[in-house]
N, C-alpha and C positions, 0 to 999 in steps of 0.2 A: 276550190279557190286557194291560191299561193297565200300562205302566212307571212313571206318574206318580206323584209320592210328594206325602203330604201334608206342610205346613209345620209345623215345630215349635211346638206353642204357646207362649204367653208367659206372660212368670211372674205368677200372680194378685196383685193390688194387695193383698188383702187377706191375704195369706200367714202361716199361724203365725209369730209373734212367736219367734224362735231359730233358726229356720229359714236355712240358708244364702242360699237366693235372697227374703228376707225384707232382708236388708242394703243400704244407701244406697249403700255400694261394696263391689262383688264383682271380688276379682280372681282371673283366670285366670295362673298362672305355668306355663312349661313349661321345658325343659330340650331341646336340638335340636343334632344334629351337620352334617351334609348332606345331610339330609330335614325342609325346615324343614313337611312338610304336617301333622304331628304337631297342627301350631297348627289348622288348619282344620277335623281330621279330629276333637279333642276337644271344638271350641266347639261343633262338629255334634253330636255326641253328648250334649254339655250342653244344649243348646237345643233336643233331642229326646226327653229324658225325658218321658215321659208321665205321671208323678206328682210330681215339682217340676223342671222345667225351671229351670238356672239359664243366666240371662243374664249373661253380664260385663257391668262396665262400664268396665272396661279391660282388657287382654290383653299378657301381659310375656313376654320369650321371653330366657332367657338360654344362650348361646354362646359358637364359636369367631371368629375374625376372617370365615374364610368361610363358616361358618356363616350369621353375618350379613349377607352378601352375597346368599347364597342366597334367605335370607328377603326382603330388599327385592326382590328381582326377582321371586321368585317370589308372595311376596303382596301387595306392596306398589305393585307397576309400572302404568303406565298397559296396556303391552303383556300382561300374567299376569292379576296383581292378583287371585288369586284368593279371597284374604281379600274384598277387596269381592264380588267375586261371590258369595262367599258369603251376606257382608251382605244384600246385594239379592234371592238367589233365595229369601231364607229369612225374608225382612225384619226382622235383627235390625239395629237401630236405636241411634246412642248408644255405640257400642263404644270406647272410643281405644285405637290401633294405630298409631303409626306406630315411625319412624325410633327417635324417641327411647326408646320402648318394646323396644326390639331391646339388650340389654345384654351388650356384650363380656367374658368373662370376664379378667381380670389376673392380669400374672405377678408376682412378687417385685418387682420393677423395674418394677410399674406401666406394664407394655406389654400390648397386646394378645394375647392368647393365638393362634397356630394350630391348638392340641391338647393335649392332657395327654401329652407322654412323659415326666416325673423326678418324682422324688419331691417336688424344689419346684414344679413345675406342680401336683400331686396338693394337695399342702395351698394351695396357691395358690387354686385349683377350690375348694376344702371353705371356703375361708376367705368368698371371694365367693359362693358361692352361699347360704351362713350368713347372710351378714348380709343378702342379698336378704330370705329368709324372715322374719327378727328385726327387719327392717323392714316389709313389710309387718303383719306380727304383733301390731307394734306399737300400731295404727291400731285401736280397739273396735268402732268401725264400720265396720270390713269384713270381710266372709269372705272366704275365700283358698282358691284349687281349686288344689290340684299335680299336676298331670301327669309322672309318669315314663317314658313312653315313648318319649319320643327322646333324641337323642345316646348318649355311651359311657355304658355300664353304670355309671364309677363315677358320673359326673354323674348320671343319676338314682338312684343309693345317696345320694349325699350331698344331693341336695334331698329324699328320702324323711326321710331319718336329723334332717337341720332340719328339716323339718318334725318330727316327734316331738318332737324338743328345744322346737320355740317353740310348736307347733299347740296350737290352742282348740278347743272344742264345734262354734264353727259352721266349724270347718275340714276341707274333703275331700281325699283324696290316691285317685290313681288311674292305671291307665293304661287304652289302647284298644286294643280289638282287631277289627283290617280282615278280611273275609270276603275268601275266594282267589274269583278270581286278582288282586288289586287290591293285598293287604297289602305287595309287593314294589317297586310300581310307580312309577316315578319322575314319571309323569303324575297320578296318583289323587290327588287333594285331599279330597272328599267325597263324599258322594252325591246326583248332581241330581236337581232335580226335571223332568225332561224326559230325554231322551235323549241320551247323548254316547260316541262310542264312542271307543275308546283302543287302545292295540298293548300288550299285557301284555310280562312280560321274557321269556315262551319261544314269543313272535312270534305271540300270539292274541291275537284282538280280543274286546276286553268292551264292555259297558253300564254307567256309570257311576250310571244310573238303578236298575240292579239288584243294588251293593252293598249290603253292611249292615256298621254298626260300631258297637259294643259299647264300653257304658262298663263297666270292671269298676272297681269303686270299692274301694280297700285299708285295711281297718282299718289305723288306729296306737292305742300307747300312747302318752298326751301326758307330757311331763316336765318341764313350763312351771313349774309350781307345785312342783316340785325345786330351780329356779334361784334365784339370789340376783340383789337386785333389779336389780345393778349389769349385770348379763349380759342383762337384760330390753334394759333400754336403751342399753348401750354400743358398745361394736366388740373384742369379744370374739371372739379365734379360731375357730376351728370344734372343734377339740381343747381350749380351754382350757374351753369350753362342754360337751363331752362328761364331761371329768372334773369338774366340777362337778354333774353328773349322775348322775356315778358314785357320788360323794360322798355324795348325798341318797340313796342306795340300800346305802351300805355300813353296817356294822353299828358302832356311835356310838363312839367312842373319845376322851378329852378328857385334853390333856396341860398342865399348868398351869403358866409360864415365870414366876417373881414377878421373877426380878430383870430380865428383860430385858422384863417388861412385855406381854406375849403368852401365848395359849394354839396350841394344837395341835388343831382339830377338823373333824371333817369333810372331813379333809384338806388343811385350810388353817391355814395361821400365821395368825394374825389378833392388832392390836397391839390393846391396851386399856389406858385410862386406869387409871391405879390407882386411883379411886374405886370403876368396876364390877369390876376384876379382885379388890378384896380381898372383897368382897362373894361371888363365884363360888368364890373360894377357902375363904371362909368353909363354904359348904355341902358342897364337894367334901371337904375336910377331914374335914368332922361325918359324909360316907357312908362315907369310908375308915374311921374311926374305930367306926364302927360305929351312930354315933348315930344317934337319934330324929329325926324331924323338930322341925323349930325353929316355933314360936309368932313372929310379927312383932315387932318393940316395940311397943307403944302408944300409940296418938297422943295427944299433949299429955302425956305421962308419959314419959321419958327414962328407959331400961335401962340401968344401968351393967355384967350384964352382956354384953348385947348390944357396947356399944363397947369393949370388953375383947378381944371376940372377934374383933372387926373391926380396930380397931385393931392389934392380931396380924399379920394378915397383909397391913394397909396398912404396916408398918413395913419388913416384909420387901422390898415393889417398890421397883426403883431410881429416884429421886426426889430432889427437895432438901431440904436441912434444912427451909426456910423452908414445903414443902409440908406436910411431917409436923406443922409444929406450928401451923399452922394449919389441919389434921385435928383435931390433940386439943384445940386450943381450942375447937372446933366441937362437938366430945362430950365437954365435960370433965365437962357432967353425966349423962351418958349420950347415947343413942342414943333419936331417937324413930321414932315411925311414921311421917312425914313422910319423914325423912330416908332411909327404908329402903326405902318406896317408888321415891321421886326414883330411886337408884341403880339397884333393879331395872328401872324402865321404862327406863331409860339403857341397859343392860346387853340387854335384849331387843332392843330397836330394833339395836343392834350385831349382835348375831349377826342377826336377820332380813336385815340387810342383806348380810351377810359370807355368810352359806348357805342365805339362800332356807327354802324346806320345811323343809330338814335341822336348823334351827335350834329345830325341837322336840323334840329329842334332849338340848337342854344347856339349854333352861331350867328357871328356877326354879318349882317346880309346888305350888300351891297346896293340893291334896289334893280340890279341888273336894266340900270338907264343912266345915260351919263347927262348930265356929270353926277358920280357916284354921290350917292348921300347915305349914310350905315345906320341902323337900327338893328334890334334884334324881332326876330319874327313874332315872338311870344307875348300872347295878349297877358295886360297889367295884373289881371288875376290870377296869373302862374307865375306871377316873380311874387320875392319875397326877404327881405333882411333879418337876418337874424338877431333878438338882443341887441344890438349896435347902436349906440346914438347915432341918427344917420343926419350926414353931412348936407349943412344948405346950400343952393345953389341956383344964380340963375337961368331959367332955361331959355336955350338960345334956340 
């Protein structure tokens, strides 16, 4: 019987539209300790699906210092170079691999890593490999394949775990799995298409033509749309990104700070101007108190007592004289629709930005039936004032 294997096909031009291998740019990321064939042995696997083959069109490998020593000699060398071999016996085309694609993981000190042994190597590791993912992630135009099947266990938890935290629709996560006696083997790269024999580790010789290797593809829960927007795109930890995740999943709790000008939500302090904070106060007050929902003011009609109510608890934030009265100048004949608007859309953009998802937990809600009446959704026993003598009022 023929050992010859056939060649992976290529990904059709005309590919469903959302489709991973459907993207301009596909990246392949993996994770490698001193078996850099991981890289070889998963592009083989993606490039052999027989119902969407994805092709990178680059391939990232992040590591230890020798790790990445490994990797250039092993797939990158004029003498190995079994990455191109691969390229060539399988004719994928177009890939970029090199040097520069090989990424050293960082210590605290900004040196290259040899390994994870402390606890700040450990958050070190979580921290770089985070923002690996949070930057590709970044990019709409690309899909992203994660590979966790090499290097130490935690390194592939923490590129699984970012991935969850940043992963999209068109993003896979996976490992591979090598058919014995090959899966052990310090020679095994892929499987050729021809014959090539090797010395396994318990001193037998195999056929590299007659492996097989298995992509197992691993569901995630995404948590992208949890985040706040700031953590999308900044250089956020790999922990301070977890608890903000945590956050969009914990059960809403809203602590209202007037005089130092901040709330408590979602597990984060967040400061607010005293235009939206007496506004948010305004509502939380009327659910503690028991009240109805509030009616808006009316546009081009000024509620006198709408800025009664407002002004209430704008008096309260700490602020300057000169701001107060040129609040009540501004509603000395009331309060309109304009104005109450303005603040709420103020006030939403702020929390959106501060907690992501989580930030529909503490807005002001419309009742989505007209004629609109606003409340906040959160029952009396998740609000809360701080210290503050709090302001009387009747509820209307």
């Amino acid at each position: 019987m023929s050992t010859q294997k056939s060649k992976p096909p290529v990904a059709d031009a005309e590919a469903t539209v959302g489709q991973p291998h459907q993207y301009q740019r596909r990246v392949l990321l993996a994770v490698s300790g001193l078996s850099p064939q991981i890289v070889t042995e998963t592009l083989y696997a993606l490039a052999a699906d027989p119902v969407a083959p994805f092709i990178p069109t680059e391939v990232h490998l992040i590591t230890t210092r020798e790790g990445a020593q490994r990797a250039e000699l092993s797939l990158l060398s004029d003498d190995l170079g079994w990455f191109h071999r691969l390229c060539k016996d399988y004719n994928l085309r177009d890939i970029a691999f090199g040097r520069k694609n090989i990424h050293i993981m960082r210590d605290a000190n900004e040196r290259g890593m040899d390994d994870i042994r402390s606890l700040e190597d450990n958050r070190a590791a979580a921290d770089f490999i985070t923002a690996k993912v949070r930057e590709f992630s970044a990019d709409p135009a690309c899909a992203l394949h994660v590979s966790i099947a090499g290097g130490r266990k935690t390194m592939g938890f923490y590129l699984g775990y970012a991935l969850s935290l940043y992963g999209r629709q068109q993003d896979r996560l996976s490992h591979v799995l090598v058919s014995a006696p090959f899966e052990n083997s310090m020679e095994f790269f892929y499987p050729t298409p021809y014959s090539r024999v090797l010395q396994t580790r318990d001193g037998k010789l195999a056929d590299t033509a007659m492996a097989e290797v298995t992509l197992a593809e691993i569901p995630f829960v995404s948590l992208r749309h949890g985040l706040p927007a700031k953590l999308l795109s900044g250089h956020a930890s790999f922990n301070e990104t977890v608890i903000a995740a945590q956050a969009s999943l914990a059960a809403p709790e809203l602590v209202i700070h007037l005089e130092s000008r901040s709330i408590r939500a979602g597990g984060q302090t967040i400061e607010l101007p005293p235009a939206e904070l007496a506004l948010l106060a305004v509502f939380a007050r009327q659910t503690l108190q028991g009240g109805a929902a509030l009616a808006a003011p009316p546009k081009g009609s000024p509620d006198t007592a709408w800025a009664q109510r407002y002004l209430r608890e704008y008096r309260a934030c700490r602020h300057t004289l000169a701001d107060i009265e040129s609040t009540e100048r501004a509603l000395k004949d009331g309060m309109e629709g304009e104005y109450f608007s303005q603040r709420k859309s103020k006030l939403e953009k702020r929390l959106r930005d501060a907690l992501g998802f989580a930030a529909l937990h503490y807005r002001i809600d419309d009742g989505a039936t007209r004629p609109r009446r606003y409340a906040l959704t959160l029952s009396p026993d998740a609000i809360r004032f701080a210290a503050t003598a709090a302001p009387k009022e009747d509820i209307q």
